[in-house]
N, C-alpha and C positions, 0 to 999 in steps of 0.2 A: 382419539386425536390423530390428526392425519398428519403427514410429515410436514405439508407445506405449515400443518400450524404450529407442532414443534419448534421446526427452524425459525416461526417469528416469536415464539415466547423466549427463545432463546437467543434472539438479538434484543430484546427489549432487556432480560436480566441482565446482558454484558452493558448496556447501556447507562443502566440504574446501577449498575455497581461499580463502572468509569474502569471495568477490566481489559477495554480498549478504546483506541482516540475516535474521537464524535465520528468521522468518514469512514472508520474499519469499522462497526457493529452491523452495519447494513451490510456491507461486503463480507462478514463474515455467513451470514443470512446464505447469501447468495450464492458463496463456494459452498455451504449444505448442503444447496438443490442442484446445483451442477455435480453435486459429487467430489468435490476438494477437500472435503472435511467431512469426517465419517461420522452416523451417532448411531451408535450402536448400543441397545439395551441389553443383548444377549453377552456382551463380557464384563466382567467385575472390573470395577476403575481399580487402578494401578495403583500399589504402594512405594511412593518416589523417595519413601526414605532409604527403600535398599538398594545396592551398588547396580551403577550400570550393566546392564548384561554384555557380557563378552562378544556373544553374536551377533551380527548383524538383520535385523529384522525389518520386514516389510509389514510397516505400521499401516492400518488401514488407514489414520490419520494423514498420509502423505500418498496422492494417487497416482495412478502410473503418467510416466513420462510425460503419454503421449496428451492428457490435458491438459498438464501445465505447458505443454509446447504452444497447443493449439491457442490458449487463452493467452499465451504473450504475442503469441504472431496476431488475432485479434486484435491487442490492444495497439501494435505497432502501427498495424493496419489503421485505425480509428483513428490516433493522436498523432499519425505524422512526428512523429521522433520528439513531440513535447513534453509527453508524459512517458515516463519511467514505472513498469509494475516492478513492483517487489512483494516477497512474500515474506511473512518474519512466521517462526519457530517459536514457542511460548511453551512451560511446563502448563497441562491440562489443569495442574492441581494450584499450582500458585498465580497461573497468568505471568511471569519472569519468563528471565533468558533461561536456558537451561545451559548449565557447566559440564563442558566437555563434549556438545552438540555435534554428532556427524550424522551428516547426510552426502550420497553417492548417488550417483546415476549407474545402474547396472541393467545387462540383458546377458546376450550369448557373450558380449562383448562388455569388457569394464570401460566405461566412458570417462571418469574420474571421481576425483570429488567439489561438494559444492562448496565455494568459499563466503562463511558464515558471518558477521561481524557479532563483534560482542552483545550487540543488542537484539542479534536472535535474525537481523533483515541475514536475507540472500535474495538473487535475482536467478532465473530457468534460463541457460545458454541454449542459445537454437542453434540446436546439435542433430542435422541433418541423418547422419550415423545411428544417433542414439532413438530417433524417432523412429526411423526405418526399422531397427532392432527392436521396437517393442519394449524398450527398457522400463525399469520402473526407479522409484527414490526409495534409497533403502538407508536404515537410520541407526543407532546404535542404542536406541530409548526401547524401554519395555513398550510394547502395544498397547496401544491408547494415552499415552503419555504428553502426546506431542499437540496444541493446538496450533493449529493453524492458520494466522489471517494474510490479506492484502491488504497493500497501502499502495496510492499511488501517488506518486513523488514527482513536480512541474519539476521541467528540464528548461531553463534561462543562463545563460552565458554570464561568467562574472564580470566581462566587461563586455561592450556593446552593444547594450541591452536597449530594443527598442519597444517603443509599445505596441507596434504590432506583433512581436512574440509571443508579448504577455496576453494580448487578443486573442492568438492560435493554440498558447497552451489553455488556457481557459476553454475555449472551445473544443479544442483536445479532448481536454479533461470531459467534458459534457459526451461528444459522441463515443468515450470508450464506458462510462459509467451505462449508458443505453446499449452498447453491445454489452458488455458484462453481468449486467445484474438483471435478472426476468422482469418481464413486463408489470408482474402480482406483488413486486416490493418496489417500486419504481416509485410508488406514490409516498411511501416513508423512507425512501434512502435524501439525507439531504444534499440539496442543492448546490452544484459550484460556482457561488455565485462571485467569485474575484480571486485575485492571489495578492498575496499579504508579502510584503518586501518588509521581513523580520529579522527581530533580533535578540539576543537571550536579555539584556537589558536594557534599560528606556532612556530616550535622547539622543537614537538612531533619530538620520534625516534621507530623505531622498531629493537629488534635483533632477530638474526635468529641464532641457535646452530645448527648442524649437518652439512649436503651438504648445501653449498652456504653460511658456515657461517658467521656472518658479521654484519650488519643492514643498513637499511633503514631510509634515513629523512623521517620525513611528509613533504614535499614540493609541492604536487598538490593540487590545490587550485579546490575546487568542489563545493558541495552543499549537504546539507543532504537533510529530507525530508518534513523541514518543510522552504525551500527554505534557511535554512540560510548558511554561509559560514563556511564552513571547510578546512584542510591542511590535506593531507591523505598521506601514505606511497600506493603503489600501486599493487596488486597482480593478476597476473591474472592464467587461470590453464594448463597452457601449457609452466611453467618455467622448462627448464632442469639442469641448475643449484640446481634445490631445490630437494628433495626425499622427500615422502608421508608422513616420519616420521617425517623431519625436524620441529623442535621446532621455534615458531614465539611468539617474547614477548614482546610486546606494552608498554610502558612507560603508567602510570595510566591516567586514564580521558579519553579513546579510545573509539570511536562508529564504528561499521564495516558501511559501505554505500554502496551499488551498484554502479558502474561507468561504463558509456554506451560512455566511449570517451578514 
């Protein structure tokens, strides 16, 4: 078995087994073959019952610096500041946050640390410094402990929201997913086909002032991205009904989502 085919039997298991959100199993694919996520048969998987290791170690799970620099200055480059990369941190063995998580950017030079949220996200600062230095992420998890995916997260303003944004973050979202993920998984990674103006429960509303004015239920029932359930209003960027200007005004409590259906 050759590695490209590997890394796609092993996006199809994270997918049948819902150990991460519908848009991270293809991107987990694809940080394999770029080398973001190590699979290495020659070390024995890790036993996460015993206590963190004191030192800090350079997991092969977490790659140097210098491609997580590259892949967000890519994605910046692609999506025009609509789309947001993040990467989340996950025990190998449970798929969870892991407790007590650090990760640093280190080289000749100590660059700091990365600020992790409970739920495991963190985002790569484009650290000029730390690229030139050669640094790499170093972690406080036994080697091989750590999995690691991307998520990418639409960037919409909580008020002022027009439908041309949601046009450019969608579009965003489409030319960074074709820089990021190889041509050979392109055909199974899915589709960005709208963005979902969601919310954790049902009887969210959207209005719309100008062409197509009016509003929207939340009535599509989705997922956000940390698998949990949402009701979203539905938008994608090919409505003729709406103009660039049209005003879209979400009822409070709204998370914008990718929707690949």
């Amino acid at each position: 078995m050759n590695d490209v085919q590997a890394v796609w039997l092993y996006g199809q298991w994270a997918l049948k087994n819902h150990d991460v959100p519908k848009l991270v199993a293809p991107l987990v694919c694809a940080l394999l073959v770029l080398g973001f996520v190590a699979a290495r048969a020659d070390e024995p998987a890790s036993d996460e019952s015993q206590p963190i290791e004191v030192e800090r170690v350079r997991d092969p799970a977490i790659v140097p610096y210098r491609k997580g620099y590259e892949m967000a200055r890519r994605v910046q480059a692609a999506a025009g500041g609509r789309v947001r990369l993040l990467f989340r941190a996950l025990s190998a063995r449970t798929k969870q946050p892991i407790d007590g998580l650090q990760i640093t950017i280190e080289g000749t030079k100590s660059h700091g640390a990365l600020e992790i949220s409970p739920d495991g996200f963190f985002s790569i600062p484009l650290d000029e410094a730390a690229f030139r230095d050669d640094a790499e992420f170093v972690t406080n998890q036994r080697r091989g402990s750590v999995l690691l995916t991307v998520v990418l997260e639409p960037q919409l303003p909580q008020e002022g929201l027009r439908y041309s944004m949601i046009v450019d973050c969608i579009q965003g979202a489409r030319r960074t997913l074709r820089e990021i993920v190889p041509w050979y998984f392109r055909l199974f990674t899915p589709h960005v086909r709208g963005i979902g103006i969601c919310y954790r429960q049902p009887g969210g509303r959207v209005d719309i002032t100008g062409n197509g004015a009016g509003y929207r239920q939340a009535d599509k029932v989705d997922t956000d991205d940390l698998d949990r359930t949402v009701y979203c209003a539905r938008f994608t960027d090919d409505e003729k009904a709406l103009a660039s200007d049209s005003l879209i005004i979400p009822s409070a409590g709204w998370e914008p989502v990718f929707l690949d259906r």
